[in-house]
DODO-881473 format. One record per residue (C-alpha): z, x, y; residue in three letters. Coordinates in Angstrom, 1 decimal. Example, Ala and Ser with C-alpha at 12.3 -4.5 7.8 and 13.67 -1.06 7.14 Angstrom:
+--------+--------+--------+------+
|     c3 |     c1 |     c2 | resn |
+--------+--------+--------+------+
|    7.8 |   12.3 |   -4.5 |  ALA |
|    7.1 |   13.7 |   -1.1 |  SER |
+--------+--------+--------+------+
This chain:
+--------+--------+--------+------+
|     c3 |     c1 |     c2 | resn |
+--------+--------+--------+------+
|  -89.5 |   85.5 |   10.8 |  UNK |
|  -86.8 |   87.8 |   10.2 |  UNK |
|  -85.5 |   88.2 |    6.4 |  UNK |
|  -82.1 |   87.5 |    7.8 |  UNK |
|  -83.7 |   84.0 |    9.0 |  UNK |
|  -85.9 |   83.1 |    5.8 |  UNK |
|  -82.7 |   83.4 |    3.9 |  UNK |
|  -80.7 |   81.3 |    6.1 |  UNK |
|  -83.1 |   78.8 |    6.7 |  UNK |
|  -83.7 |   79.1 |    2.6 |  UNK |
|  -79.5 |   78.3 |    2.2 |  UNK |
|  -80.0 |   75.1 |    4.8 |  UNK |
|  -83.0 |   73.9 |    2.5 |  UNK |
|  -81.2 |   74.2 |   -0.5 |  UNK |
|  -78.0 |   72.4 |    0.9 |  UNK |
|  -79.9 |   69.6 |    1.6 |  UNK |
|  -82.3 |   69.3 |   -1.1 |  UNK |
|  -78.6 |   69.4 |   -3.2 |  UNK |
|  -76.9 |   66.4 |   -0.9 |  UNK |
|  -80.5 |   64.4 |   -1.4 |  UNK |
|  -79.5 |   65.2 |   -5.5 |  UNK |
|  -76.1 |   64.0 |   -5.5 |  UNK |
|  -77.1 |   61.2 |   -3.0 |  UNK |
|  -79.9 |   60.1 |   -5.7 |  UNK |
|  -77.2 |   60.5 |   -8.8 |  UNK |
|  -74.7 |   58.7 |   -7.0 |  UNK |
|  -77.2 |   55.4 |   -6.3 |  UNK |
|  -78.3 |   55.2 |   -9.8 |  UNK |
|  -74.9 |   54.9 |  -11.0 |  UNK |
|  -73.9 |   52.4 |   -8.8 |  UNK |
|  -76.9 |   50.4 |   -9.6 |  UNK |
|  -76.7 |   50.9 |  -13.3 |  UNK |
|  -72.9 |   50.1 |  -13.8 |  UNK |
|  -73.2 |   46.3 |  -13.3 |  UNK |
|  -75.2 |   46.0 |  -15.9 |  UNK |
|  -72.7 |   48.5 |  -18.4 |  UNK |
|  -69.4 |   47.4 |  -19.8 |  UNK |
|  -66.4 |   48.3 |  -18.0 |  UNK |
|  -63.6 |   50.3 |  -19.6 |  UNK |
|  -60.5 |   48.9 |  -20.8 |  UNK |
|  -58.3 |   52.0 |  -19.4 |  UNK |
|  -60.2 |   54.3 |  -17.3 |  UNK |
|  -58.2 |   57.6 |  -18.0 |  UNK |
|  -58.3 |   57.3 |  -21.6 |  UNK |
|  -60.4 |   54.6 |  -23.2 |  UNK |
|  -64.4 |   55.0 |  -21.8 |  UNK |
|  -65.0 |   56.1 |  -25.9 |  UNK |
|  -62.5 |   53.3 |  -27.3 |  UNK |
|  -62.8 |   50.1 |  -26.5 |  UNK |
|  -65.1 |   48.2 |  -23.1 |  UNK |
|  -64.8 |   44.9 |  -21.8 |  UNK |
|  -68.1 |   43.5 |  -20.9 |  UNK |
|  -69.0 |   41.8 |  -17.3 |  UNK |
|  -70.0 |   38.5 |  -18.6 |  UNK |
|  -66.9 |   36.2 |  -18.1 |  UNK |
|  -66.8 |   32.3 |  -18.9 |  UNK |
|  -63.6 |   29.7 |  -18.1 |  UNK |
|  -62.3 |   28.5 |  -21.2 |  UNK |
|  -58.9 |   26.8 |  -20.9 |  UNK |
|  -56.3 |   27.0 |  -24.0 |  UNK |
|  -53.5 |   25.3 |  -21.5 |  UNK |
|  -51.6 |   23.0 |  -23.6 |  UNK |
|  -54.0 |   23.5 |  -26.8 |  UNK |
|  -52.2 |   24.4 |  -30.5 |  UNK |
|  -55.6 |   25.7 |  -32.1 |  UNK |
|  -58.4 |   27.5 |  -31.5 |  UNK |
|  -61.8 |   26.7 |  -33.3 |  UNK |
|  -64.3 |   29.2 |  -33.8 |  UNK |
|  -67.5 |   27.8 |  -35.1 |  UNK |
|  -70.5 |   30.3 |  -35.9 |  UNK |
|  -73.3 |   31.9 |  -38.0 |  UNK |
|  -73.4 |   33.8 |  -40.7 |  UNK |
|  -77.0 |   35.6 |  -39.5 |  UNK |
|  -77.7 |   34.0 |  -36.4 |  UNK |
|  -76.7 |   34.2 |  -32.6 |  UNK |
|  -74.6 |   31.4 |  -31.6 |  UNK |
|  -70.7 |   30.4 |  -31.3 |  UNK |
|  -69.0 |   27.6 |  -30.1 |  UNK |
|  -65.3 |   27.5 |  -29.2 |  UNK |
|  -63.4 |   24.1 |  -29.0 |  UNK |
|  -59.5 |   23.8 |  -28.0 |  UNK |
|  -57.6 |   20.8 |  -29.9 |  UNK |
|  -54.3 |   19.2 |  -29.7 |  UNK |
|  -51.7 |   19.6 |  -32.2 |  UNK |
|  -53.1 |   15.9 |  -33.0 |  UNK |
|  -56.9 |   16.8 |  -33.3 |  UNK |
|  -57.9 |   15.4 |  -29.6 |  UNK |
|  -60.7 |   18.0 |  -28.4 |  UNK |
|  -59.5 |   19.8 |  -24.7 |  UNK |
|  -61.9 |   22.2 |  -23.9 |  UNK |
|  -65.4 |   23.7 |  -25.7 |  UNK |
|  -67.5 |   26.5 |  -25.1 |  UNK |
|  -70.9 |   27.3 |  -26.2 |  UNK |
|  -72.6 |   30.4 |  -26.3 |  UNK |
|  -75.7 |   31.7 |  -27.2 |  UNK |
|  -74.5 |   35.0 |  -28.4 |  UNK |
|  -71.7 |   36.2 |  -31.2 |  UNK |
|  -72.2 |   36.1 |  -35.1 |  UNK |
|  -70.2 |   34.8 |  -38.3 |  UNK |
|  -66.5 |   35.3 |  -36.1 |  UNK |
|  -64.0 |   35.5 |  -38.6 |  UNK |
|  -61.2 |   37.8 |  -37.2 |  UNK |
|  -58.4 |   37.0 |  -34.6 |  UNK |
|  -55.1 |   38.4 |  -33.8 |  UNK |
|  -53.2 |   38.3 |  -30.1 |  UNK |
|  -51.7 |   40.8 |  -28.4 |  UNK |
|  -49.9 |   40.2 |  -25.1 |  UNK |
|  -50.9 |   37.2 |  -24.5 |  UNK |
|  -54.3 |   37.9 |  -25.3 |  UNK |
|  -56.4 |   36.9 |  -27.9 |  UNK |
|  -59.4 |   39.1 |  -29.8 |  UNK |
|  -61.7 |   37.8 |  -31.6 |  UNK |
|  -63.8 |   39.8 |  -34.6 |  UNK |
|  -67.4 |   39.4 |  -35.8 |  UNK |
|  -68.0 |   41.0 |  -39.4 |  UNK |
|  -71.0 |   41.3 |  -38.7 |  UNK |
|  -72.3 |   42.6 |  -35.4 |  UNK |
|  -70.5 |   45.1 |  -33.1 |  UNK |
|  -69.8 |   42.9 |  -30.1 |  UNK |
|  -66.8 |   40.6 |  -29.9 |  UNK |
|  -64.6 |   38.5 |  -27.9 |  UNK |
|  -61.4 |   38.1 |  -25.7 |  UNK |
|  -59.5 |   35.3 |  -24.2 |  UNK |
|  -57.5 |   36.5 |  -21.6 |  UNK |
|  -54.0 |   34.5 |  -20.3 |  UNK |
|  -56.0 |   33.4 |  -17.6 |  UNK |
|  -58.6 |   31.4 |  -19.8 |  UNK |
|  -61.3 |   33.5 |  -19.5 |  UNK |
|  -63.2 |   34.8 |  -22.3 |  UNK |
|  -65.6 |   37.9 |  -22.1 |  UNK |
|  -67.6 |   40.2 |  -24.7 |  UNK |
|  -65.9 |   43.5 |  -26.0 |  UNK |
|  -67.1 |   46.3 |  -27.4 |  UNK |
|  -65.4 |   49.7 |  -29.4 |  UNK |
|  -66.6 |   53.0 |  -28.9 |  UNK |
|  -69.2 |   53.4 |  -26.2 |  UNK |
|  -71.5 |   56.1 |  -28.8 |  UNK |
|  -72.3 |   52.7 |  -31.0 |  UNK |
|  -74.9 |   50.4 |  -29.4 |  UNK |
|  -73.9 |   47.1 |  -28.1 |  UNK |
|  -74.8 |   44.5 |  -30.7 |  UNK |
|  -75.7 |   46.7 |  -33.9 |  UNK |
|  -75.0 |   45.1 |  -37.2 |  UNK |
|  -71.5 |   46.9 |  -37.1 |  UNK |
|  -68.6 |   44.4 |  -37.9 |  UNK |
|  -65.5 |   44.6 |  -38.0 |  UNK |
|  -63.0 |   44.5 |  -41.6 |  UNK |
|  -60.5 |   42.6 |  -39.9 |  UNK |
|  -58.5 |   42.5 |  -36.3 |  UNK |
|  -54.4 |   43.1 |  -36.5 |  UNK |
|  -51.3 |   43.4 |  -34.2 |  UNK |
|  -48.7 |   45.6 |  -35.9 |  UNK |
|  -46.0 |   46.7 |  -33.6 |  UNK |
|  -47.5 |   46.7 |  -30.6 |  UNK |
|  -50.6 |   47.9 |  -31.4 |  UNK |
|  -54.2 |   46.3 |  -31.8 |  UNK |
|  -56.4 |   47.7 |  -34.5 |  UNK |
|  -60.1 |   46.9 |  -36.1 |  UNK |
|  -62.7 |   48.3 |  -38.2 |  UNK |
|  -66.1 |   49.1 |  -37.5 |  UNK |
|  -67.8 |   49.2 |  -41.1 |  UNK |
|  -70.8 |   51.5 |  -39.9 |  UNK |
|  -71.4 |   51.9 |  -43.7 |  UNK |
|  -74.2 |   54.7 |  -44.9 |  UNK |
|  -75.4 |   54.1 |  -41.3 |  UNK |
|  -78.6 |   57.0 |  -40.8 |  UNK |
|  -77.4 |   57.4 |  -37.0 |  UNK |
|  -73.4 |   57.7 |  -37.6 |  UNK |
|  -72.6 |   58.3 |  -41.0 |  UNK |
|  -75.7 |   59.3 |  -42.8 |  UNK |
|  -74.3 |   61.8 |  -45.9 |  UNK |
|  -71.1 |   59.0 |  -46.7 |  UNK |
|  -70.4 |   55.8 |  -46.6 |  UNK |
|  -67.8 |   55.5 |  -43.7 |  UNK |
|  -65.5 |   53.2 |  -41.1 |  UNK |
|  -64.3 |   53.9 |  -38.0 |  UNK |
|  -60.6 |   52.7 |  -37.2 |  UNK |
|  -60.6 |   51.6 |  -33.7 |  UNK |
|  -56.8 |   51.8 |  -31.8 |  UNK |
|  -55.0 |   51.1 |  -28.7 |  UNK |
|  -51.5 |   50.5 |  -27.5 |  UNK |
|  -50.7 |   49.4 |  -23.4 |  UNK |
|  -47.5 |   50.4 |  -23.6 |  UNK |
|  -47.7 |   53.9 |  -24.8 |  UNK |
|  -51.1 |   54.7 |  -23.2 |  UNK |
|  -52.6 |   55.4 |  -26.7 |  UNK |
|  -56.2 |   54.4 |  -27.2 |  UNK |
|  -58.2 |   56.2 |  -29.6 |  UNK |
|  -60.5 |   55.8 |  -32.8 |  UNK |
|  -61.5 |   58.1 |  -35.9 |  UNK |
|  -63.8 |   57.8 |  -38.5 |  UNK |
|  -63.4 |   57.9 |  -42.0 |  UNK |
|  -65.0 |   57.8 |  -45.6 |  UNK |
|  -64.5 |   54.4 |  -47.0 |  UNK |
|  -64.1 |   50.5 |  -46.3 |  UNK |
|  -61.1 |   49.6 |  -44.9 |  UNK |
|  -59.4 |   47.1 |  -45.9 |  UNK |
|  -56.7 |   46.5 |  -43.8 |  UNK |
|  -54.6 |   48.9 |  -40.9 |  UNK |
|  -50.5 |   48.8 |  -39.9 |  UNK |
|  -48.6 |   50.6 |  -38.0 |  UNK |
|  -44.9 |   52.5 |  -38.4 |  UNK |
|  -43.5 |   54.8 |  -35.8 |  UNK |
|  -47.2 |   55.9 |  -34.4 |  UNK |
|  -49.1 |   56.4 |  -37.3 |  UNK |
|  -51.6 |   54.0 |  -39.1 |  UNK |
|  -51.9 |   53.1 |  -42.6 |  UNK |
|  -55.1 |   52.1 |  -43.6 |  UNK |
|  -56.2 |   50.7 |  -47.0 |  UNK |
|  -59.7 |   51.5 |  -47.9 |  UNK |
|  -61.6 |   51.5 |  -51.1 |  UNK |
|  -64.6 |   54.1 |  -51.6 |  UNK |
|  -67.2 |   52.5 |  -54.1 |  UNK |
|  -68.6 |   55.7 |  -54.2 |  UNK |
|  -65.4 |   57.3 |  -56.3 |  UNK |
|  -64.5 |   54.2 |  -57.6 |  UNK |
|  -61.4 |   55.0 |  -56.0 |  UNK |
|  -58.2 |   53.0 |  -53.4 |  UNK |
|  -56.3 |   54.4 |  -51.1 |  UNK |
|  -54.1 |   54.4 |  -48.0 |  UNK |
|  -55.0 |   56.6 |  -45.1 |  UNK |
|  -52.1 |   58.4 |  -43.0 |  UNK |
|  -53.6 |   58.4 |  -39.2 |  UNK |
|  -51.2 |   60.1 |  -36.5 |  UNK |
|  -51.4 |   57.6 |  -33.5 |  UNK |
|  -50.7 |   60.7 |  -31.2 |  UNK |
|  -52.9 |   63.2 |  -31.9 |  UNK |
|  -55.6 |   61.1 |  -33.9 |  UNK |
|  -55.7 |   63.2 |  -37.1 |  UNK |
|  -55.7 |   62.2 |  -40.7 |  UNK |
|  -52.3 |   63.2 |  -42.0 |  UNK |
|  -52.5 |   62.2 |  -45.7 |  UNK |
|  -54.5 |   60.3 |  -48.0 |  UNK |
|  -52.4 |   58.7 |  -50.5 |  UNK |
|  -54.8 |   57.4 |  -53.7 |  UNK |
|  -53.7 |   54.4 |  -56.1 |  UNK |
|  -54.7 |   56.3 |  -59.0 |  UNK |
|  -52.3 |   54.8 |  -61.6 |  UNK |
|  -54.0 |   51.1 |  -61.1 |  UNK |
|  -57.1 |   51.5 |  -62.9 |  UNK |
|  -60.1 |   48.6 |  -62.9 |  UNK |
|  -58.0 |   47.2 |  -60.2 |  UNK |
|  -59.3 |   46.0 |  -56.4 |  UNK |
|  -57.5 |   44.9 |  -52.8 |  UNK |
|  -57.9 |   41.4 |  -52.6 |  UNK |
|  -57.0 |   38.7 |  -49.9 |  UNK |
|  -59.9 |   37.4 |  -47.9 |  UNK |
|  -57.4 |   36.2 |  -44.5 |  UNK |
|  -57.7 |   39.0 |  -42.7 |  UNK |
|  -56.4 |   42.0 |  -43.7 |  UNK |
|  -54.1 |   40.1 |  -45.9 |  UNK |
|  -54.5 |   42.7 |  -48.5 |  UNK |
|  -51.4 |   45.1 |  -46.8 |  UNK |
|  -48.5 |   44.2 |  -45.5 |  UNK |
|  -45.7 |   46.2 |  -43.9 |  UNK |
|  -42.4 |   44.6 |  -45.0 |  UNK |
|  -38.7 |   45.8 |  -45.7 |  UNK |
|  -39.6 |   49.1 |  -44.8 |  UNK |
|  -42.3 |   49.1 |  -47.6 |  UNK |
|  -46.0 |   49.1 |  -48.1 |  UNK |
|  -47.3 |   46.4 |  -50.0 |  UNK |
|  -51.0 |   46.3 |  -51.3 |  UNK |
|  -52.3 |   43.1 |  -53.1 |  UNK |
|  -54.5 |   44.1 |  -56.0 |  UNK |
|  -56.7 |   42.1 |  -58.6 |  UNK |
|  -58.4 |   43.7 |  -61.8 |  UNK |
|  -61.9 |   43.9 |  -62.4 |  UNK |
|  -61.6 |   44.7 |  -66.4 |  UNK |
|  -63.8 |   42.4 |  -68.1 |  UNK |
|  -61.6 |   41.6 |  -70.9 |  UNK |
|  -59.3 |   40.2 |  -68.2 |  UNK |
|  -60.1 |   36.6 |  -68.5 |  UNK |
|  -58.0 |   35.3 |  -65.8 |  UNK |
|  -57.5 |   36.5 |  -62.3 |  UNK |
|  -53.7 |   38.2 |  -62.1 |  UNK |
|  -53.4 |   39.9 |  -58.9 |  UNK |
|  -50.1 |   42.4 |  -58.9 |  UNK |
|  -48.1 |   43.3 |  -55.4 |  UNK |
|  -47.6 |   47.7 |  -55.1 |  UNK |
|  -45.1 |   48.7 |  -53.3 |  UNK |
|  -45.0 |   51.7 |  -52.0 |  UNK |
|  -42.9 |   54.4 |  -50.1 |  UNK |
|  -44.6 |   54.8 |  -46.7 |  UNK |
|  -43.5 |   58.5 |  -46.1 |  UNK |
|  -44.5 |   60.1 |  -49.9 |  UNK |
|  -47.7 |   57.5 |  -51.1 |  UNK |
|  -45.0 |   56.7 |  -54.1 |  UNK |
|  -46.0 |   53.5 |  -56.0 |  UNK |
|  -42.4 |   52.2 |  -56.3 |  UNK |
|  -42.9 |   49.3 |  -57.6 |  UNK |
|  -46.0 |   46.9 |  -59.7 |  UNK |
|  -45.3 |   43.7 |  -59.4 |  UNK |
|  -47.0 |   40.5 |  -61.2 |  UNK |
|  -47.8 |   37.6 |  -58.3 |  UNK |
|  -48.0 |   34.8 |  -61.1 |  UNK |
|  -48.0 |   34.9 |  -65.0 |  UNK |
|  -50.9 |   32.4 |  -64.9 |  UNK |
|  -54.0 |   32.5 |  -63.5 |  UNK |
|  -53.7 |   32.9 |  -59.6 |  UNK |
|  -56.7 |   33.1 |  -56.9 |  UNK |
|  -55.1 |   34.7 |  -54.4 |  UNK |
|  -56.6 |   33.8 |  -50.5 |  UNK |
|  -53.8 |   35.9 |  -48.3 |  UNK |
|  -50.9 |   36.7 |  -48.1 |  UNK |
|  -48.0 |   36.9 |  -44.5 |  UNK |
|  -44.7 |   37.7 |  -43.8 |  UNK |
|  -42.4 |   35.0 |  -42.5 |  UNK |
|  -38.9 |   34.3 |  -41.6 |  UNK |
|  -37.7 |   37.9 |  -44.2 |  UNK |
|  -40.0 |   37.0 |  -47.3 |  UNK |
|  -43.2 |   37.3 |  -48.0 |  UNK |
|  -45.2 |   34.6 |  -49.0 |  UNK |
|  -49.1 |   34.4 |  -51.2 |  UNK |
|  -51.3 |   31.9 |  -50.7 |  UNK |
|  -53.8 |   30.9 |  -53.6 |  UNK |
|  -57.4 |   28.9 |  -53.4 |  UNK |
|  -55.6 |   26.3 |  -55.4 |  UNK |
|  -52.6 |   25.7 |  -53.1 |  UNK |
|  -49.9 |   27.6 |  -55.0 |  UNK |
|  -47.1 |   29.1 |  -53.0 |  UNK |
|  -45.3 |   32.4 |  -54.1 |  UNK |
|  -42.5 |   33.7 |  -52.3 |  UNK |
|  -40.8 |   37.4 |  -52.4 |  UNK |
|  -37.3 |   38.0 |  -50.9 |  UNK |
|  -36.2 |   41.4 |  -49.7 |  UNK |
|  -35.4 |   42.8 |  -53.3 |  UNK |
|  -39.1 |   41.8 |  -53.8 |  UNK |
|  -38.1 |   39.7 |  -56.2 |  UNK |
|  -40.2 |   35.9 |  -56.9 |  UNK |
|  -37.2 |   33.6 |  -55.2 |  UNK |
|  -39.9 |   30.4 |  -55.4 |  UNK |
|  -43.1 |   29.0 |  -56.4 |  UNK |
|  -44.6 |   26.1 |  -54.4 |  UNK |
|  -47.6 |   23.6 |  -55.1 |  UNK |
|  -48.4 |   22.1 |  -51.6 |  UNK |
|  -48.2 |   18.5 |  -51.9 |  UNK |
|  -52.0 |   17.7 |  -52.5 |  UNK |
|  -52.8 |   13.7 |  -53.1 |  UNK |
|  -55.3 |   12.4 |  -55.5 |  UNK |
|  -57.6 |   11.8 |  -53.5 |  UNK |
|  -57.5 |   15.2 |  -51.9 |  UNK |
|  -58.2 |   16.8 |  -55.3 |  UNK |
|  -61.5 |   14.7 |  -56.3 |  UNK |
|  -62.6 |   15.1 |  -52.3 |  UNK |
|  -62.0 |   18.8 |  -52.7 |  UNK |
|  -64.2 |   18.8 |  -56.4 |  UNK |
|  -66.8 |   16.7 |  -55.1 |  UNK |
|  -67.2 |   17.5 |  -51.6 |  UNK |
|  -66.4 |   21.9 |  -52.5 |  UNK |
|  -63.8 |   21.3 |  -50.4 |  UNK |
|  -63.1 |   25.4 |  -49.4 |  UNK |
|  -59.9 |   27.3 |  -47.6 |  UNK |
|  -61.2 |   28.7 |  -44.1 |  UNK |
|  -57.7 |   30.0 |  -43.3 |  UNK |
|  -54.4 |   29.9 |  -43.0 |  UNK |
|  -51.9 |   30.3 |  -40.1 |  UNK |
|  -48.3 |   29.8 |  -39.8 |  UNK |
|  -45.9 |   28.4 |  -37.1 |  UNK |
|  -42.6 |   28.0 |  -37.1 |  UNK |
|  -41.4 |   26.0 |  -40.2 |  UNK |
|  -45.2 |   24.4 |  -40.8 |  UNK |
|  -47.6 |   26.5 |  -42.9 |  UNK |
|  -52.0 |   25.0 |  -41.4 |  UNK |
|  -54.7 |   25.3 |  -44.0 |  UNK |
|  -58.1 |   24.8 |  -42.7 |  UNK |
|  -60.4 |   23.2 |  -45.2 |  UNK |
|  -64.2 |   23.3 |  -44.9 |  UNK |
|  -65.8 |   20.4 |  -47.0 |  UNK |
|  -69.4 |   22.3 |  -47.4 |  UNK |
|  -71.4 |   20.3 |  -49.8 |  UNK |
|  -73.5 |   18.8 |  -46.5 |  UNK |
|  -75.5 |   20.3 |  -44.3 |  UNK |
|  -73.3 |   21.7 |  -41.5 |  UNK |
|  -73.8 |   19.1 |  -39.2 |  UNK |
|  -72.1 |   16.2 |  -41.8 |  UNK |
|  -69.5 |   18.3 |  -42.9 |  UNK |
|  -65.8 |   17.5 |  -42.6 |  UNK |
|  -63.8 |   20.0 |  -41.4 |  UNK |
|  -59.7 |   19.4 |  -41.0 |  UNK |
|  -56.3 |   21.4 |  -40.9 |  UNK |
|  -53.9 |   20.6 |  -43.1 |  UNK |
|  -50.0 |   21.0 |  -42.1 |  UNK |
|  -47.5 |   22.0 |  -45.0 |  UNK |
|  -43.5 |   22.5 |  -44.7 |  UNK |
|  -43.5 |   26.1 |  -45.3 |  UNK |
|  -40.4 |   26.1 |  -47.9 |  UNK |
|  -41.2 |   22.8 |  -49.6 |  UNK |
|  -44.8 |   22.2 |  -49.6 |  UNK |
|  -44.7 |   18.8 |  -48.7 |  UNK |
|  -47.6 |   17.6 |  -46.4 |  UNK |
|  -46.7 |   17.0 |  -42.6 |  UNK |
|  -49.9 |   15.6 |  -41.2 |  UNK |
|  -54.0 |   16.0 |  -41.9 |  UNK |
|  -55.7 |   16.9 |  -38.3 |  UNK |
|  -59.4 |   16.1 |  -38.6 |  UNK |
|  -61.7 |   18.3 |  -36.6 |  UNK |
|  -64.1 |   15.9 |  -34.7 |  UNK |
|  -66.3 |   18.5 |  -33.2 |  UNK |
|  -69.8 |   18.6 |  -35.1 |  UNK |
|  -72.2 |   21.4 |  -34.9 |  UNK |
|  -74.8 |   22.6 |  -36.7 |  UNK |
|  -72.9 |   26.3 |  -37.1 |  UNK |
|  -72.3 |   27.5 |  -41.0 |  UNK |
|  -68.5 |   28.4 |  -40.8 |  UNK |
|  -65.5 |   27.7 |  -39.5 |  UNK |
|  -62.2 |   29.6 |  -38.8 |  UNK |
|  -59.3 |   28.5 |  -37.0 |  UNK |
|  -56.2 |   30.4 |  -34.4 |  UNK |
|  -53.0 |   29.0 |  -34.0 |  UNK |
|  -52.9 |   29.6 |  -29.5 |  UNK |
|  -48.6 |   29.2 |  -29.1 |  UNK |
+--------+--------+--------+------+
């Protein structure tokens, strides 16, 4: 053989031994994909946010509330659609999700947030609900939950609390803030030291309030939405012994009137009562404008929302304060709360398991947990929203065996 032949008949070797390669890569794929989450939005997203393949019909078609019922620890959720009455419509059990305490809708879709395990939920328009997942470089499943799940202006944001993870954030304690927007092709994340509390959005960036235990030290984060850089860090320095508080999620900050407001309580031992204050502060300088008492008594603040121009607190007890747009205290409520109510709550530890609000009617879910899980009562309570007074008492019939319970208004 000529040397001229060898190296063409080398060249035709190699050519195919290179088609048999690509041939081999391309069949794996394919026969690995089914089995991998698919992404959101293909040009942009594959490290943001993946829906997964398993899909289940669950029907919210003429339903006022979701129920999500789960574990604190263990596997398990089931999901039951009710009437604005209390009549059961659909249900939904599944053998995986844990402690679900998160939900916010965007679009006609609703996402649902496990604090504690890095695989969540969606319920689409078309009533079907599949597992999603953030960024693709944390496994499926990890004990990575979420701080809470928002829609602010058009744009869906979480958590993943990673913490002093040894495979992602090994040196600091640190978060990731997970992001995405449809309409302006913006789907990103970034991670940074802290917890975070809470996330909103004004023209493209993200504020995010986070406390590092570490420095003993609160803040608000400055994200650019575009370019997915930390922009500022604005600390709360001049509230010392002092903590975000507001367990509904991410009740803790609020965007209102133009304004950042941050719901605080104090840690200070001599501090025999709990007297959460409101900051509000200037969104383009960090400035703490304003330090505002929520109650001169004792207040146990659960959340807080924004509502019709005001801004309203919710407390443990059932106390109502409302802000107008001077951020001035224009009422204080008690919700309308029988006697009977009051001993059931005392000897039954009757507990707030959240709040929603539609329309002129403010729902409070109450979780009676004194029983097992099984003989608990569980019902939603419907309020007037400027006058407290008690509209109906919708008693959850479903029972299960699941710890907690958390509720989604579905209009």
């Amino acid at each position: 053989m000529t040397k001229k032949a060898f190296y063409i008949l080398g060249g035709i070797l190699l050519g195919v031994l290179l088609v048999v390669m690509v041939a081999r890569l391309f069949f794996n794929n394919n026969n690995s994909s089914s089995s991998m989450p698919t992404n959101l939005d293909v040009a942009n997203s594959n490290e943001t946010m993946a829906l997964g393949n398993d899909t289940h019909d669950f029907n919210l078609k003429g339903a006022s509330f979701l129920v999500l019922y789960s574990n604190m620890l263990e596997e398990g959720v089931e999901l039951v659609s009710y009437s604005s009455s209390g009549a059961i419509l659909s249900q939904l059990s599944l053998n995986v999700g844990k402690k679900l305490d998160f939900a916010a809708k965007v679009k006609g879709n609703i996402y649902i947030a496990s604090e504690r395990q890095h695989h969540h939920f969606q319920i689409s328009q078309d009533g079907k609900i599949r597992s999603f997942f953030g960024p693709s470089i944390y496994e499926q499943d990890r004990a990575i939950g979420a701080t809470f799940i928002r829609n602010s202006n058009g744009y869906l944001l979480f958590s993943m609390n990673m913490g002093a993870h040894p495979d992602y954030s090994p040196h600091e304690y640190g978060n990731e803030l997970v992001y995405w927007n449809d309409d302006d092709h913006v789907y990103n994340h970034l991670k940074l030291t802290g917890y975070f509390m809470s996330a909103v959005t004004i023209h493209n960036k993200a504020y995010v309030l986070y406390s590092n235990g570490k420095r003993n030290s609160n803040g608000i984060y400055v994200v650019d939405l575009k370019t997915n850089k930390l922009v500022s860090d604005y600390p709360l320095r001049s509230i010392d012994r002092y903590y975000p508080v507001g367990r509904e999620n991410g009740s803790s900050l609020q965007l209102y009137n133009n304004r950042l407001l941050v719901f605080m309580t104090g840690d200070d031992p001599s501090q025999k009562q709990d007297q959460p204050v409101m900051l509000v502060i200037n969104p383009q300088n960090g400035t703490i404008e304003q330090t505002i008492k929520v109650s001169n008594k004792s207040f146990d603040l659960y959340g807080t929302f924004v509502h019709n121009g005001k801004v309203y607190v919710v407390s443990y007890e059932g106390e109502l304060v409302v802000f107008n747009q001077k951020f001035e205290i224009e009422t204080l409520i008690r919700l309308e709360q029988g006697s009977q109510f009051v001993m059931k709550r005392k000897e039954e530890s009757g507990l707030i398991s959240g709040v929603q609000v539609d329309g002129d009617s403010l729902f409070i879910l109450y979780d009676f947990v004194k029983n097992a899980p099984l003989d608990r009562q569980k019902e939603i309570h419907q309020y007037h929203i400027d006058t407290g007074k008690e509209l109906a008492v919708i008693p959850l019939s479903h029972k299960t065996d699941r710890e907690m319970v958390r509720f989604f208004i579905t209009k």
